[in-house]
MMTF fields as JSON, N, C-alpha, C and O atoms, coordinates in Angstrom:
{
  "mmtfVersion": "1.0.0",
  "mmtfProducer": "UNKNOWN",
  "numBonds": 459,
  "numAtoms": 460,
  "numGroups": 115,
  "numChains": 1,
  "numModels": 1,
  "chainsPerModel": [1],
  "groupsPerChain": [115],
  "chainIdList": ["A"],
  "bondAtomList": [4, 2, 8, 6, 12, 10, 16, 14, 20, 18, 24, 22, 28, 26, 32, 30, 36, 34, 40, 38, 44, 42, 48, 46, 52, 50, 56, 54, 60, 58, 64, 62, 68, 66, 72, 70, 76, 74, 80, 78, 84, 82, 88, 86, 92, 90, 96, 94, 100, 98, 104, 102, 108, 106, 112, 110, 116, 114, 120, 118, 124, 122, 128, 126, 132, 130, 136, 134, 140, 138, 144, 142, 148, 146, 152, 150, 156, 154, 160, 158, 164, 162, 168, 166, 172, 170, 176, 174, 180, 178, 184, 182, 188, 186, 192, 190, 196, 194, 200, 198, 204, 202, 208, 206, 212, 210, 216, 214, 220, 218, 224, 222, 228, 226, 232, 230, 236, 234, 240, 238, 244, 242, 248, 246, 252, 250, 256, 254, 260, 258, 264, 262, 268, 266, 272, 270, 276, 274, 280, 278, 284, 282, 288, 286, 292, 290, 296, 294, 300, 298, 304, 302, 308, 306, 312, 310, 316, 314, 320, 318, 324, 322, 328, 326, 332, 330, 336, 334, 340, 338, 344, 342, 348, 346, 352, 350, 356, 354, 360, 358, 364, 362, 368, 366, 372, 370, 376, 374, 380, 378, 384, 382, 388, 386, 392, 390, 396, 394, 400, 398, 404, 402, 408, 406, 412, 410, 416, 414, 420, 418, 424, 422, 428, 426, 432, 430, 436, 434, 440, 438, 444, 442, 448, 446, 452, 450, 456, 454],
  "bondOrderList": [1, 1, 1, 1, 1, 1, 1, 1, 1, 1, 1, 1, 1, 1, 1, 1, 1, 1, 1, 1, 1, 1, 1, 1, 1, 1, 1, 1, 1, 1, 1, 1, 1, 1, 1, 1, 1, 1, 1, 1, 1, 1, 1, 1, 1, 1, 1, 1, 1, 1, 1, 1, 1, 1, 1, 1, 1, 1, 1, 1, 1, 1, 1, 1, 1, 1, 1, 1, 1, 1, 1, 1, 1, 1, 1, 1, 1, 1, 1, 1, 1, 1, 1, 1, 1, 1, 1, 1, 1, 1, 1, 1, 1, 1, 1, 1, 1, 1, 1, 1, 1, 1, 1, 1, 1, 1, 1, 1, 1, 1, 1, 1, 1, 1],
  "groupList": [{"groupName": "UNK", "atomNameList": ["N", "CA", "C", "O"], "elementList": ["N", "C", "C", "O"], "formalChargeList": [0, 0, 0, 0], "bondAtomList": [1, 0, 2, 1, 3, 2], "bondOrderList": [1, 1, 2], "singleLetterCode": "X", "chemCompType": "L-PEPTIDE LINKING"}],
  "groupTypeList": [0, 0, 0, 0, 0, 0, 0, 0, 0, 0, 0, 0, 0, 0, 0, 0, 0, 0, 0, 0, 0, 0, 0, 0, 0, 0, 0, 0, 0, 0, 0, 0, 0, 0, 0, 0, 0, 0, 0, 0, 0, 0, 0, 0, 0, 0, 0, 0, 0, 0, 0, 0, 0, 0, 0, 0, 0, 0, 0, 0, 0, 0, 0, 0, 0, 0, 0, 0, 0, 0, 0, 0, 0, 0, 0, 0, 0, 0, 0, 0, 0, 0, 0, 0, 0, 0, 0, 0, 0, 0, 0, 0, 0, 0, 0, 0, 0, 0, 0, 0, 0, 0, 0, 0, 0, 0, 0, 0, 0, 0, 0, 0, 0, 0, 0],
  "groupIdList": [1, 2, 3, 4, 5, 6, 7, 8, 9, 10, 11, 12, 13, 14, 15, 16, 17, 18, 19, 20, 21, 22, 23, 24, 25, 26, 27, 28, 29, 30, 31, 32, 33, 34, 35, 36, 37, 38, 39, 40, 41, 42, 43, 44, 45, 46, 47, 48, 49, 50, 51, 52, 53, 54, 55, 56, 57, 58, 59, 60, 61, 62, 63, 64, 65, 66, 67, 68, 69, 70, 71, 72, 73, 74, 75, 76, 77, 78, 79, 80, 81, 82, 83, 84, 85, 86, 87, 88, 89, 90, 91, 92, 93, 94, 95, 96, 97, 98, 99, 100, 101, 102, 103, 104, 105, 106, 107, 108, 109, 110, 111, 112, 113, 114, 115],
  "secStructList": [7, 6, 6, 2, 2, 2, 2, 2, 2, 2, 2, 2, 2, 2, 2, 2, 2, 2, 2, 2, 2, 2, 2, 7, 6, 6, 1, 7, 2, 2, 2, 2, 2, 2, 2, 2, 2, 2, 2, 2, 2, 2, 2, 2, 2, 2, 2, 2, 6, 1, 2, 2, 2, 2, 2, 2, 2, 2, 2, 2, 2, 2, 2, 2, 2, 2, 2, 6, 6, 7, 7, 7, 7, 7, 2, 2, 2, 2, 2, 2, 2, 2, 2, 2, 2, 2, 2, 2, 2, 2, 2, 2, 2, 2, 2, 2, 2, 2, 2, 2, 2, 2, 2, 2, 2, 2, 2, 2, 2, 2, 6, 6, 7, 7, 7],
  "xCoordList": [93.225, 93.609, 93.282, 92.642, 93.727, 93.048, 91.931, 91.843, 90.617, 89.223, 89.013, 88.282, 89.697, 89.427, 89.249, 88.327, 90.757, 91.339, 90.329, 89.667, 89.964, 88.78, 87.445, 86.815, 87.02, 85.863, 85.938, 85.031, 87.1, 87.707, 87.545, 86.881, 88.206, 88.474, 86.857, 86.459, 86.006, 84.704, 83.799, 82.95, 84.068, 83.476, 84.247, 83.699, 85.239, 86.148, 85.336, 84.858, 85.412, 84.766, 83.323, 82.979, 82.527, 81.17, 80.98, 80.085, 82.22, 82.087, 82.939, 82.838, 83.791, 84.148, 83.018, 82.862, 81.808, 81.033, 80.081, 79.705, 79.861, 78.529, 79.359, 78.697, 80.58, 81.105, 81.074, 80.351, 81.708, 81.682, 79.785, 79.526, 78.948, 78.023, 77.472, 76.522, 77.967, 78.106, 78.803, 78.438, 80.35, 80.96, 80.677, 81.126, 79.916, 79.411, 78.254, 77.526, 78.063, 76.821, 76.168, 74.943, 77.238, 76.965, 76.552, 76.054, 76.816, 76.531, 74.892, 74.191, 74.538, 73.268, 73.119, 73.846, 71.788, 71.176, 71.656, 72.09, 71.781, 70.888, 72.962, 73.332, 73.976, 75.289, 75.739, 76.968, 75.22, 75.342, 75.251, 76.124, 73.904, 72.967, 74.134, 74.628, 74.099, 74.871, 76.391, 76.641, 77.165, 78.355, 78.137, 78.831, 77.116, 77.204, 76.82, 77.236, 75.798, 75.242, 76.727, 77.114, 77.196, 78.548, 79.183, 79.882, 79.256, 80.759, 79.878, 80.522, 78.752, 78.297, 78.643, 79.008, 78.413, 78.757, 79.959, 80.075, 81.217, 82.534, 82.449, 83.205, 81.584, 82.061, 81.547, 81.787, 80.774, 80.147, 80.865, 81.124, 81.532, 82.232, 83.602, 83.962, 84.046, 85.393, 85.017, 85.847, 83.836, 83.333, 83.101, 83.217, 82.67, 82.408, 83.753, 83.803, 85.01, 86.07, 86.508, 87.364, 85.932, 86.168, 85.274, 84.319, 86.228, 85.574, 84.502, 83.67, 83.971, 82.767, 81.155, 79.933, 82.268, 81.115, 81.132, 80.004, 82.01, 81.696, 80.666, 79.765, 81.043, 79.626, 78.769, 77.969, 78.288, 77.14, 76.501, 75.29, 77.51, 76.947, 76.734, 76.113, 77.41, 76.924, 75.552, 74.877, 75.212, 73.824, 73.042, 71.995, 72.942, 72.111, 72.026, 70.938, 73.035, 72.497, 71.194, 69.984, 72.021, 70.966, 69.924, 68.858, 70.105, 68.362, 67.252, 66.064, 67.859, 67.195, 66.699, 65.544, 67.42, 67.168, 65.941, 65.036, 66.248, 64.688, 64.016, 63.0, 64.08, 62.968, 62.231, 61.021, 62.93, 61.963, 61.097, 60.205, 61.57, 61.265, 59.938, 59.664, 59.421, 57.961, 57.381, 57.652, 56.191, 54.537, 53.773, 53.529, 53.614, 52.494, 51.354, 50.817, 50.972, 49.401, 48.386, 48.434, 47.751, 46.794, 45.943, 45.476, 45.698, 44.746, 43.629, 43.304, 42.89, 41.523, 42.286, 41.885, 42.956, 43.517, 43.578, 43.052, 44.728, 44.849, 43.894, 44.134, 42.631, 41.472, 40.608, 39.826, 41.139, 39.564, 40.681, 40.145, 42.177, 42.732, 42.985, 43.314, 42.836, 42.473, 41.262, 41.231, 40.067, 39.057, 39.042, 39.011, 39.06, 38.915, 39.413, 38.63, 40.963, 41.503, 40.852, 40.965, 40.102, 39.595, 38.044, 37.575, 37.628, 36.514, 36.846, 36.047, 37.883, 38.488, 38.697, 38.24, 39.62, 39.854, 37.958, 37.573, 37.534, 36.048, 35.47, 35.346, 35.173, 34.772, 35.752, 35.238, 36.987, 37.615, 37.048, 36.794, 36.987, 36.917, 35.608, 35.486, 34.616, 33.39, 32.96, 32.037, 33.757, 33.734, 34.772, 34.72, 35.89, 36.837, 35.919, 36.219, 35.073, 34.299, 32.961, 32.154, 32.952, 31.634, 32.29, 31.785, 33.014, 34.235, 33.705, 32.834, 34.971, 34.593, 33.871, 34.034, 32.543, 31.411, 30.672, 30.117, 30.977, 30.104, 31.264, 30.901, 32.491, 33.727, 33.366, 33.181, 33.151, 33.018, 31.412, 31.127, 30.461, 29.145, 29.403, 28.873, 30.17, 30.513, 30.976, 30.404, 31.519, 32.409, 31.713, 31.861, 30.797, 29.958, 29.412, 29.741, 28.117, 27.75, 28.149, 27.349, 29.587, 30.273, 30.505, 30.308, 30.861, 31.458, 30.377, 30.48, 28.967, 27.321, 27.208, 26.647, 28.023, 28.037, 27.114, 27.246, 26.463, 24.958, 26.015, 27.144, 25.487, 25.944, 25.549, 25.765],
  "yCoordList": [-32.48, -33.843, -34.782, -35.813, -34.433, -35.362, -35.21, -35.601, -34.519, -34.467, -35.853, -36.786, -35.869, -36.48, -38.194, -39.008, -38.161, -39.93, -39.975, -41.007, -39.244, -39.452, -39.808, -40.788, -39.257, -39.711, -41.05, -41.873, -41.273, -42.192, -43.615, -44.579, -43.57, -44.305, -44.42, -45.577, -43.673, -43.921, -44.823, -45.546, -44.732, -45.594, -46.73, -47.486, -47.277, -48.159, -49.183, -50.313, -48.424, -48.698, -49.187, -50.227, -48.833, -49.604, -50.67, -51.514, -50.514, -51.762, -53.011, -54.205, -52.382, -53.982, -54.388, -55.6, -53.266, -53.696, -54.654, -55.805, -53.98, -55.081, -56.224, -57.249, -56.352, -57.676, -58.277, -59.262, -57.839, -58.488, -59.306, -60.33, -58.554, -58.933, -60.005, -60.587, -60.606, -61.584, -62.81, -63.958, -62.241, -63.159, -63.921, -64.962, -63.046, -63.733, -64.463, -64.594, -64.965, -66.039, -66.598, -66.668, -67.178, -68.338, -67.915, -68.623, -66.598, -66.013, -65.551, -65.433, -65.286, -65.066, -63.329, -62.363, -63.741, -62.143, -61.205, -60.336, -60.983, -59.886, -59.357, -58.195, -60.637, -60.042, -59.962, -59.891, -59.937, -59.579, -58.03, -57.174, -57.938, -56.669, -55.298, -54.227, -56.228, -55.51, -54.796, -53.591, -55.758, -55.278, -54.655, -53.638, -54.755, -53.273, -52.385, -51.321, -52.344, -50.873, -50.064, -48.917, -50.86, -50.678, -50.22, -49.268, -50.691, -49.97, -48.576, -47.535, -48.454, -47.518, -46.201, -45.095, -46.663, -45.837, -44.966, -43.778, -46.455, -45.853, -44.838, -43.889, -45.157, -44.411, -43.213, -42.645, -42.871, -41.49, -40.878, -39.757, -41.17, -41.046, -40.469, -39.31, -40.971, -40.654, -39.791, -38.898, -39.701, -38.369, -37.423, -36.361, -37.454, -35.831, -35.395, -34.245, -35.9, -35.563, -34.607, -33.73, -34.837, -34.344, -32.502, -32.02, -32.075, -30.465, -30.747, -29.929, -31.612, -31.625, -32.5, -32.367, -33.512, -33.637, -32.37, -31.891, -31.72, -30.481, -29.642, -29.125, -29.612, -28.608, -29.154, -28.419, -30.653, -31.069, -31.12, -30.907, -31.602, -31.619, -30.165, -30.01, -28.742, -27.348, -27.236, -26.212, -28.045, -27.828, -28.909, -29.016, -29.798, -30.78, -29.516, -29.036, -29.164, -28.06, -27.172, -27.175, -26.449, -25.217, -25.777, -25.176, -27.065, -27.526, -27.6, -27.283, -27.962, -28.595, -27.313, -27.034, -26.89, -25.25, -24.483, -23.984, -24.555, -23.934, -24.416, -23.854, -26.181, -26.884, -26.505, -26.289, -26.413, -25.842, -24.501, -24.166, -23.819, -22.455, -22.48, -21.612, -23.507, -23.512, -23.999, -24.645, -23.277, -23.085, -24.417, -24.487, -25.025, -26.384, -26.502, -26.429, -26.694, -26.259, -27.293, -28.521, -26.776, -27.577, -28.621, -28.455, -29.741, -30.803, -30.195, -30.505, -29.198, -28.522, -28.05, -28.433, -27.542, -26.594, -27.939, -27.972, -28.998, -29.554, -30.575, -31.14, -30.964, -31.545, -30.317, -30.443, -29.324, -28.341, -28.261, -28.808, -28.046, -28.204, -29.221, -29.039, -30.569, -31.439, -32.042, -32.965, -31.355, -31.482, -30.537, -30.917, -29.712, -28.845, -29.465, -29.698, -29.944, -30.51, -31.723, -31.932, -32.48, -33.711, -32.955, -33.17, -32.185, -31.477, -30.779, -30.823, -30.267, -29.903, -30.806, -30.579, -32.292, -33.192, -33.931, -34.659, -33.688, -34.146, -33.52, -33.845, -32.463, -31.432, -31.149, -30.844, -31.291, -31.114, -32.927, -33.084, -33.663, -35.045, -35.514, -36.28, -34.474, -34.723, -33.763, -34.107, -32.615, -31.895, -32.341, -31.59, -33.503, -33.559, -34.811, -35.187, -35.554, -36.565, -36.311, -37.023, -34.777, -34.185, -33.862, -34.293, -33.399, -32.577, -33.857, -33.946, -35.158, -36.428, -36.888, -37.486, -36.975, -37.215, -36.625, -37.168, -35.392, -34.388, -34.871, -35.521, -34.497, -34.654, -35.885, -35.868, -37.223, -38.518, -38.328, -39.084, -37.368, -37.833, -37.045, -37.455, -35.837, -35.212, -36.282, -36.29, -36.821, -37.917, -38.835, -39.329, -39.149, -40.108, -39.964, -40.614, -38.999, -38.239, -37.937, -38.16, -37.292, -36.987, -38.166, -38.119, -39.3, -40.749, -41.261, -42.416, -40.853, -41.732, -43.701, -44.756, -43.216, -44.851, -44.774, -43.835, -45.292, -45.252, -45.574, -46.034, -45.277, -45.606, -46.778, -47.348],
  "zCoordList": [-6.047, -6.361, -5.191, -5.399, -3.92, -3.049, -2.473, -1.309, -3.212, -2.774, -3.961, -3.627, -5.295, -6.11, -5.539, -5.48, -5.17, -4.432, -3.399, -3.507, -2.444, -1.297, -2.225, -1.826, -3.206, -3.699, -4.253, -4.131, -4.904, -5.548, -4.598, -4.98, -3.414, -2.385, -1.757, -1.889, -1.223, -1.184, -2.006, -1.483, -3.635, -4.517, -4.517, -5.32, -4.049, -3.812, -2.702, -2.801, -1.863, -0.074, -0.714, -0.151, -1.551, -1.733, -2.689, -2.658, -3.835, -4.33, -3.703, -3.984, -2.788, -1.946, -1.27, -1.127, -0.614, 0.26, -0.785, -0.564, -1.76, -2.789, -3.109, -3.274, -3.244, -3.441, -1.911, -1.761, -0.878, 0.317, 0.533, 1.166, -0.107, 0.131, -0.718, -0.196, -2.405, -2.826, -2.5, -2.751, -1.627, -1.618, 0.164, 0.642, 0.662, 1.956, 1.964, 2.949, 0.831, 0.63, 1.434, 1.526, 2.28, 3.01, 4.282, 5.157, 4.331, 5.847, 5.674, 4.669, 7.534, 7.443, 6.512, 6.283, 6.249, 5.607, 6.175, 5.419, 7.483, 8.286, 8.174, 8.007, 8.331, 8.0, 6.963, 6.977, 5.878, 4.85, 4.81, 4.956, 4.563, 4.905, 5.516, 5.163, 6.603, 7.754, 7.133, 7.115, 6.712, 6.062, 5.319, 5.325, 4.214, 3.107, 3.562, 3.103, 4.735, 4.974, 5.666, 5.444, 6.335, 7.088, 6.265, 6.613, 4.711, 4.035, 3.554, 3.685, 3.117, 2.961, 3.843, 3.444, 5.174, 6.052, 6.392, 6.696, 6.156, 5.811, 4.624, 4.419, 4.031, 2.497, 2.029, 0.964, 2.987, 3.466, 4.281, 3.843, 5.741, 6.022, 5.081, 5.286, 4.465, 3.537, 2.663, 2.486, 1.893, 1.004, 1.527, 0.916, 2.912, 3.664, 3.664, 3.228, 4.013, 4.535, 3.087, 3.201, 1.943, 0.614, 0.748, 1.356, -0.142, -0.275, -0.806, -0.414, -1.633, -2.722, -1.461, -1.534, -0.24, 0.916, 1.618, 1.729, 2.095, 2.878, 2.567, 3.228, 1.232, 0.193, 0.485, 1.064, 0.356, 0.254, 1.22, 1.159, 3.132, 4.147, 4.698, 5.75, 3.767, 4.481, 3.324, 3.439, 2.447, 1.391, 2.258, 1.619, 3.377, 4.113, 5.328, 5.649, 5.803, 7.078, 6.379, 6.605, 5.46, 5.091, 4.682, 4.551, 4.413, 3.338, 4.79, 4.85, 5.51, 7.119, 7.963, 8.284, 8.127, 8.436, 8.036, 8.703, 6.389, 5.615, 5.407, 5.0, 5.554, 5.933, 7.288, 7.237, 8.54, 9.813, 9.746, 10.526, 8.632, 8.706, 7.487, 6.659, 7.682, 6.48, 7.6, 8.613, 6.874, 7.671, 6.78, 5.576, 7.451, 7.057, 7.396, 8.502, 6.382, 6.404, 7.489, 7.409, 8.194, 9.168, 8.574, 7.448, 9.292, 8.461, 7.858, 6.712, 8.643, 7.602, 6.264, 5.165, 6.347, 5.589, 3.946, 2.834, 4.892, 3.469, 3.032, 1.965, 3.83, 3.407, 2.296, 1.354, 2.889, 1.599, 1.041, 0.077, 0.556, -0.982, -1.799, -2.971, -1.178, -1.661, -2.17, -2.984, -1.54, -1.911, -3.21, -4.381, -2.91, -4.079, -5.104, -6.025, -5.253, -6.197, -7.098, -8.306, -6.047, -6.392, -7.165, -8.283, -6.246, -7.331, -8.834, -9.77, -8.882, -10.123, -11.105, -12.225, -10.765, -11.647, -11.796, -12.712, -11.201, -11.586, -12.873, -14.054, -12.082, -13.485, -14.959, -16.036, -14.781, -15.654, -16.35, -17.544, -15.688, -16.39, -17.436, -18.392, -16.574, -16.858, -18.338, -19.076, -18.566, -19.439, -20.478, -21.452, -20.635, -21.617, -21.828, -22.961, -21.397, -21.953, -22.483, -23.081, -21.995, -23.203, -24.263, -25.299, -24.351, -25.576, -26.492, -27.357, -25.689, -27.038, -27.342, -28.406, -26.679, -26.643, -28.176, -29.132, -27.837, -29.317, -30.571, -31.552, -30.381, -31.412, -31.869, -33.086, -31.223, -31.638, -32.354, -33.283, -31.919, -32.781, -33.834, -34.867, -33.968, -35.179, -36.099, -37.189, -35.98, -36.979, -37.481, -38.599, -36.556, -36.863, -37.599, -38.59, -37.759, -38.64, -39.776, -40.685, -40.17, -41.154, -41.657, -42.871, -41.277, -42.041, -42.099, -42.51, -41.802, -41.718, -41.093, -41.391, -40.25, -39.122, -38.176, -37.391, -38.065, -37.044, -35.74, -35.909, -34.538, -33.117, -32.941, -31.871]
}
């Protein structure tokens, strides 16, 4: 029940901030800006403190973690699979416009419409 009110109270904390940020019209941008990113902040703040942020900030450790632990491919590496790729969508392009090419003179033919 009180992971619930902390989430609760977090979505609280950002819609005062989007209103604080209507109702400060008159103020410059940059404090406008400033205050919502600010309640945002609070309001992240107050959801971690929740079992359902704990989960999420021990699912941001581990995601970060097995992010360092991948092998990325060297610039050669991803210039010839991109090339390749770009040679593939070629040929694949160049052969689905022969396909319609013949399919469209078949028809033609069959319905007797000159080109």
């Amino acid at each position: 029940m009180l992971d619930k009110i902390k989430l609760f109270l977090a979505l609280l904390i950002i819609a005062v901030g989007i209103s604080g940020f209507y109702l400060l019209a008159e103020m410059p941008q940059v404090v406008r800006v400033g205050a919502f990113i600010a309640s945002l902040i609070i309001a992240a703040l107050v959801a971690l403190t929740s079992g359902t942020g704990k989960t999420f900030a021990a699912y941001v450790r581990e995601s970060w973690i097995e992010l360092k632990k991948v092998v990325w491919p060297t610039r050669k590496e991803t210039i010839q699979s991109t090339g390749l790729v770009l040679a593939f969508v070629f040929v694949m392009a160049v052969f689905l416009w022969g396909v319609d090419w013949i399919l469209a003179s078949i028809i033609r033919v069959l319905m007797g419409v000159e080109a």
